[in-house]
N, C-alpha and C positions, 0 to 999 in steps of 0.2 A: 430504506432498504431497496436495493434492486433489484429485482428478482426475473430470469436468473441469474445467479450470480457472473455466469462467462458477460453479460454484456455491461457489468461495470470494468473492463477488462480496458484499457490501452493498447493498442496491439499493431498499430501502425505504425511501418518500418524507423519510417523517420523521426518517428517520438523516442526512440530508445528509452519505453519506459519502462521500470519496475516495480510491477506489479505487488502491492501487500495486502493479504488477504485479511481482513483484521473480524475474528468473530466475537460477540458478545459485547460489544461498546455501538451505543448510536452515535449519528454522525452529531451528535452536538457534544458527546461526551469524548470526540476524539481532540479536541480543544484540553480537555481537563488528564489525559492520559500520559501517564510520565515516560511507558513501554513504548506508545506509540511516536511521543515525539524524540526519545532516543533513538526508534528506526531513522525517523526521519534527517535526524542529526548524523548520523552512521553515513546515511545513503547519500548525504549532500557531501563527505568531509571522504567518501570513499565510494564513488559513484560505480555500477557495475555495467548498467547499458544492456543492450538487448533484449531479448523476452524471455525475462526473468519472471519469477512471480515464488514469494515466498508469505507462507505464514504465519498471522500474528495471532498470539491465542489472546485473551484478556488479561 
């Protein structure tokens, strides 16, 4: 967990990255997460760039 949560943020121009807020899964369970690796599939197959930041429930 990072806490708070703005500084697990990417936010640097040139990373164009997008942000997913992912609550209720640890980071070893984001391995085993069918939700999360469908964002991830989504977001590589339909990229959106800038400072975006959306959330993931469990």
């Amino acid at each position: 967990m990072i806490t708070p949560a703005v500084s697990a943020k990417l936010t640097h121009p040139a990373l164009a990255a997008t942000n997913v807020r992912i609550r209720d899964i640890g980071h070893l369970s984001l391995l085993l997460s069918r939700s999360v690796l469908a964002d991830l599939i989504t977001g590589l197959e339909h990229p959106v760039g800038g400072d975006h930041t959306r959330t993931r429930g469990a």
